[in-house]
C-alpha positions, 0 to 999 in steps of 0.5 A: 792621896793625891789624885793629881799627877805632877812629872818632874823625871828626867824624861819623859816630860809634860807636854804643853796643851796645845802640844798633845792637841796636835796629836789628835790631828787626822793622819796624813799620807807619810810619802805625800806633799803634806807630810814633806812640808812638815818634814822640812819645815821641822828640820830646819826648826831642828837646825836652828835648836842644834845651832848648826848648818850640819844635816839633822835626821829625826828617827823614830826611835828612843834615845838610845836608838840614836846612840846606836845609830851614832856607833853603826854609822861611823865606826868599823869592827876593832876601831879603837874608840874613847868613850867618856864615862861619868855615869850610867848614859856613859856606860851605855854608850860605850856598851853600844859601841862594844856590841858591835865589836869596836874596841873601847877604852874608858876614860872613867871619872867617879860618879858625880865627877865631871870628864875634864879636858885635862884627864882627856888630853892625857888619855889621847896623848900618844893613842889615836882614835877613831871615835871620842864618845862624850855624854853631854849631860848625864841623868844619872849623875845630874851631872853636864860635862863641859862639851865645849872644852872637851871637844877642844882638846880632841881637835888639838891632839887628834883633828880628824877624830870623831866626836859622837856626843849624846845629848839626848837629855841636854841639848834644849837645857844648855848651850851646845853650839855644834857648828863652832864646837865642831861636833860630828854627830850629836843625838837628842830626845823629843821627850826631854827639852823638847816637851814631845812625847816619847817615840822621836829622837834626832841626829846631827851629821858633819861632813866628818861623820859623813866620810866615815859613813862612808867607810863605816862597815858595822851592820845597820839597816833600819838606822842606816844615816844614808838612807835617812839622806836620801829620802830626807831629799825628797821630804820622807824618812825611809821608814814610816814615820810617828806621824802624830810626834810629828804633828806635836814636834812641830808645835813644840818647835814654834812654842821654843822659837819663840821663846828663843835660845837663850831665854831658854837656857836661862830657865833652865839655869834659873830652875836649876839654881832654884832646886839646888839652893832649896835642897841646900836650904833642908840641909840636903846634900847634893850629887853634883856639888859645883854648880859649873857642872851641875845638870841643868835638866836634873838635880840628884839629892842626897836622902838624909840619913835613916830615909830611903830615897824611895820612901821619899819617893813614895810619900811625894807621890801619894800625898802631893802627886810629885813623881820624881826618880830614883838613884841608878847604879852605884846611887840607886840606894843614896839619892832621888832626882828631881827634873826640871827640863822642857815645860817647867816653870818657877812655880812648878819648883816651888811647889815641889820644894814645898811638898818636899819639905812637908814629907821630910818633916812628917817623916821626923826629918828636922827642917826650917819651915819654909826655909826651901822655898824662901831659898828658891825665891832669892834666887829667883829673885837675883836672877830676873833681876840680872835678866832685867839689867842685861836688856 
């Protein structure tokens, strides 16, 4: 039995040394000059992963806590609301918005199956909307819907609609450049790409969003925006904060400016690809097969037949330490997942590709030795020869 644990979940995941040093720091006064230097410091940082000039709040909250924030902030009792549902985060945030009394019609595409601008635009012609809710990468289905696309056809059809995107587990992973694709409130996670423990969670506000707070009538306090404004004015969160992910945040941010945007998305990409073309190579099927809409955070394998996913599971644990996910909903049965957003390398893939490949065979599965991992360095190999090429 391994007595090494190996993450690669869709969240939470590993975090970086020098990050959870940071959390060891002694804490500080919250309503004190030290805290508002971080504070302010951190959400610029912010800023500059979420490409916009929009106001970033950071509460302490999970994901979902923030797609609750998102719906409680804009929206009124019986606003009439879109919500894109291509997996099980879809299905969530329409709920949350449902809860606190909007009326919610569901543009659903089967699970594995993108949201495409063509099935929105047919939804908005001749309805309006309040609110369009849009799930930018969706883990259950490893699925990431184009954004960018879809977020155009709402501004053709219906310009002042509000577009409330959750990207908890995307933003970090793929480009989602707020300002230019003219999103009103985006959320992320600090347990994903962001390679921070669990316990923060961000949001994004346009001015569009902040003339529907305005008018906004569904109950909230603790995930009140114009609170989290107010003090944010004066270096504060209204409520105390998670000092420590707040020490870990500000770490994690320097290491990711560092490497810079686009270098980040291109590992994403590159660890997706690798993943992919591995499974392909053990003749595994996968959840998303176009590789346009492929999850650039989590990759979702068909088990091959007469091996349940969670024997896969269980065996990759046991014998090798690598922790991956299991299916949700309607694939809970059919598929495992494998995480590769946040603090993960090349390496990191090809060890898990070869420890799958070991379980398959001791599980009676045919495969070609080695064939996984040969598959991820050709690809590997093609993409850092683009990169070279592209300087």
């Amino acid at each position: 039995m391994s007595e090494t644990m190996r993450i690669m979940l869709p969240g939470p995941t590993p975090i970086p040394d020098s990050v959870l040093r940071e959390m060891a720091r002694p804490m500080i006064n919250h309503r004190g000059k030290e805290f508002r230097v971080l504070f302010e410091s951190i959400t610029e940082d912010l800023k500059w992963a979420y490409q916009t000039r929009n106001d970033v709040f950071i509460l302490t909250t999970s994901g979902s806590g923030a797609m609750e924030a998102a719906i409680v902030n804009t929206l009124s009792p019986s606003d009439r609301v879109l919500a894109c549902v291509a997996g099980e985060f879809g299905k969530r945030f329409a709920q949350i918005a449902e809860t606190y009394g909007a009326s919610v019609d569901r543009l659903e595409a089967p699970y594995g199956s993108p949201i495409t601008p063509e099935m929105v635009a047919d939804k908005l012609r001749g309805v309006h909307y309040k609110a369009v809710l849009v799930t930018h990468n969706e883990t259950s289905t490893a699925l990431l819907n184009p954004v960018g696309e879809i977020a155009a056809v709402i501004r053709q059809a219906l310009p002042d609609a509000l577009i409330l995107v959750d990207s908890v587990s995307g933003l970090g992973t793929a480009p989602l450049p707020v300002d230019d694709w003219d999103l009103d409130v985006v959320l992320a996670g600090a347990q994903k790409a962001f390679m921070v423990p669990p316990g923060l969670a961000f949001a994004s506000v346009s001015p569009r969003a902040w003339a529907a707070h305005a008018e906004a009538r569904m109950p909230r306090f603790y995930f009140d925006f114009g609170q989290a404004r107010d003090f944010a004015r004066k270096g504060q969160t209204p409520w105390t904060p998670a000092i420590s992910l707040f020490f870990a945040l500000a770490r994690a941010m320097e290491m990711l400016k560092a490497e810079g945007l686009e270098t980040i998305y291109a590992r994403h990409d590159r660890l997706m690809r690798m993943v992919r073309a591995g499974a392909r190579a053990l003749g595994l099927g996968l959840v998303q097969n176009d590789d346009r809409y492929a999850s650039r955070a989590v990759t979702g394998i068909y088990s091959p037949e007469g091996l349940h996913p969670s024997r896969i599971q269980a065996l990759l644990q046991e014998k090798f330490g690598y922790v991956v996910a299991g299916g949700q909903g309607p694939l809970v049965d059919t598929i495992f997942r494998v995480g590769h957003l946040g603090y993960y390398d090349d390496t990191d893939m090809l060890g898990l590709l070869a420890a799958l490949e070991a379980v398959l065979s001791e599980s009676a599965i045919s495969v070609q030795p080695g064939a996984a991992v040969g598959a991820a360095l050709e690809v590997r190999r093609q993409s850092l020869h683009r990169a070279q090429e592209s300087i």
